[in-house]
Residue frames as qw, qx, qy, qz and C-alpha x, y, z in Angstrom:
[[0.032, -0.086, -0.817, -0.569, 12.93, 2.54, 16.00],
 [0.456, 0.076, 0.073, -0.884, 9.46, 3.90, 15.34],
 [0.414, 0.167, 0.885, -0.131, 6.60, 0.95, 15.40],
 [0.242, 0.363, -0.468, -0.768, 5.22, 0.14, 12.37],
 [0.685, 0.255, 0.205, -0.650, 1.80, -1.09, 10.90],
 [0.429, -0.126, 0.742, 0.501, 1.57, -4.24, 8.81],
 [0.494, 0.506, 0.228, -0.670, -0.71, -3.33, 5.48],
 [0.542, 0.238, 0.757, 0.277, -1.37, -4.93, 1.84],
 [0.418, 0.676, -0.248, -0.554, -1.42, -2.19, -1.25],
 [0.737, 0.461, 0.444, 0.217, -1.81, -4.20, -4.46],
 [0.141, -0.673, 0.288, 0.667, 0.46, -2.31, -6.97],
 [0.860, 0.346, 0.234, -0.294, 0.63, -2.43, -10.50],
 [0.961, 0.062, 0.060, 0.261, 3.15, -4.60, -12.33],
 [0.495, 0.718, -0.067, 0.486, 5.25, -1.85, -13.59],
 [0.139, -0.848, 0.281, -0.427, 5.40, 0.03, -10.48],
 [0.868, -0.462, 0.152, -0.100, 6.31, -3.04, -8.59],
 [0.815, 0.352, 0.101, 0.449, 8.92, -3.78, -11.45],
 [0.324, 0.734, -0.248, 0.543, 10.44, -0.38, -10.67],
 [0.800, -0.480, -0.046, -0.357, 10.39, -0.68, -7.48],
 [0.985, 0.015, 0.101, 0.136, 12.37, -3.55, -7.50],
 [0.700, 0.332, -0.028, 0.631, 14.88, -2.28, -9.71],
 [0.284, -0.880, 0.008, -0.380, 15.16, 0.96, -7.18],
 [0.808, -0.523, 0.201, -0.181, 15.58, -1.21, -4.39],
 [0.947, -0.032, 0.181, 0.264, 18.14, -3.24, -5.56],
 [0.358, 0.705, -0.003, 0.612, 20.15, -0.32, -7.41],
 [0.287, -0.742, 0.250, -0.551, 20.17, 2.02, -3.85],
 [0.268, 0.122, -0.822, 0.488, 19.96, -0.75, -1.18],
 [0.201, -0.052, 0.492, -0.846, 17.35, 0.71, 0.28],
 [0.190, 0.143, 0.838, -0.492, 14.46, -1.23, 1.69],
 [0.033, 0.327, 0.845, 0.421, 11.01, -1.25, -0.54],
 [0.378, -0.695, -0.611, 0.033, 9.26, -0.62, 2.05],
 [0.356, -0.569, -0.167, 0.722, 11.03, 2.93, 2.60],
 [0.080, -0.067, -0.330, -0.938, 10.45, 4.19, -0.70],
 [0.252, -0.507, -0.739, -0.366, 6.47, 3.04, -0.14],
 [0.318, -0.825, -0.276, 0.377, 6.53, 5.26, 3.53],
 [0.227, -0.300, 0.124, 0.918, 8.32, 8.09, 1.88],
 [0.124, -0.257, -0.616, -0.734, 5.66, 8.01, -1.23],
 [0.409, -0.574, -0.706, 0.064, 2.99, 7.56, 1.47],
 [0.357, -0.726, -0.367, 0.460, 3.92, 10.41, 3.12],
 [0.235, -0.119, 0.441, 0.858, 4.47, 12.60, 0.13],
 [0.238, -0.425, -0.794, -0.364, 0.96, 12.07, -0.36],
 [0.331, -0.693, -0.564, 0.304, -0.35, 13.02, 3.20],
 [0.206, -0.493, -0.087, 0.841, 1.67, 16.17, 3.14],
 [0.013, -0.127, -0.556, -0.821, 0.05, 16.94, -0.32],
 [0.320, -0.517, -0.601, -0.518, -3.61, 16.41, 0.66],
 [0.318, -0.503, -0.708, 0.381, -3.40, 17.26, 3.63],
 [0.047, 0.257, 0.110, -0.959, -3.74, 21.28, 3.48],
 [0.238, -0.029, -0.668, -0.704, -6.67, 20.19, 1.06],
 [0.511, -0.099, -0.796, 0.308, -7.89, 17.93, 3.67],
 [0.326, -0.359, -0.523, 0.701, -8.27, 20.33, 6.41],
 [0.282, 0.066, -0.249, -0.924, -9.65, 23.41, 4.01],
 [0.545, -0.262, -0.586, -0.540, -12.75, 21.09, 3.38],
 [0.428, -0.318, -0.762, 0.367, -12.69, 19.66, 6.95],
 [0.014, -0.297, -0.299, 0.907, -12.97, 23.35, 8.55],
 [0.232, -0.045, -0.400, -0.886, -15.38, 24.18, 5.39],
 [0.634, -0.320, -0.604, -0.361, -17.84, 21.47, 6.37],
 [0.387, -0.289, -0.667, 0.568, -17.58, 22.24, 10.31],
 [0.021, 0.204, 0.078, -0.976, -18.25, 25.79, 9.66],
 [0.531, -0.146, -0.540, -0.637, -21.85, 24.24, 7.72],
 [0.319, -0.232, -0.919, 0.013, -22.33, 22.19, 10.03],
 [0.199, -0.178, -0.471, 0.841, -22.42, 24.86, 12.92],
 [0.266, 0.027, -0.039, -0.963, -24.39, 27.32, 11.10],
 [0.608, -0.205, -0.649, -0.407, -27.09, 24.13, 10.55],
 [0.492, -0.311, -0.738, 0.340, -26.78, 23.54, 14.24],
 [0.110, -0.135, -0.264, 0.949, -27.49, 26.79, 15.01],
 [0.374, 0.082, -0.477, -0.791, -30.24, 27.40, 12.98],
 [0.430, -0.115, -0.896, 0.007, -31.61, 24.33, 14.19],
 [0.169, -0.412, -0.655, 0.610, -31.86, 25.30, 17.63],
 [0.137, 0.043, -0.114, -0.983, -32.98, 29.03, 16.80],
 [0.431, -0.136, -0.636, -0.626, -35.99, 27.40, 14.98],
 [0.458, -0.356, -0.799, 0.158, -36.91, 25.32, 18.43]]
């Protein structure tokens, strides 16, 4: 069993109401549909994520370069 974080997410009634009625329909644990949505998320932003991450390394560099040059 993987170790797991405790956290607080405010939700809003509805989704908590569905939720609910999910959970109780399937069996399955709240908290597993909230780490599946959670991580439906990461895998979405993450190629997004990294495209700006590399974009703003690849500024930084050329500003660090430039930098020095200039000394």
């Amino acid at each position: 069993m993987s170790r797991k974080a405790l956290r607080s997410v405010y939700l809003e009634l509805e989704q908590a109401e569905k939720l609910k009625q999910l959970s109780a329909k399937t069996r399955v644990p709240q908290a597993v549909y909230i780490r599946e949505g959670l991580d439906l998320v990461m895998n979405k932003y993450e190629k997004k994520t990294k495209r700006s991450l590399s974009a703003g390394k690849i500024k930084d560099e050329r500003t660090s370069t430039r930098t020095l040059l200039k000394r």
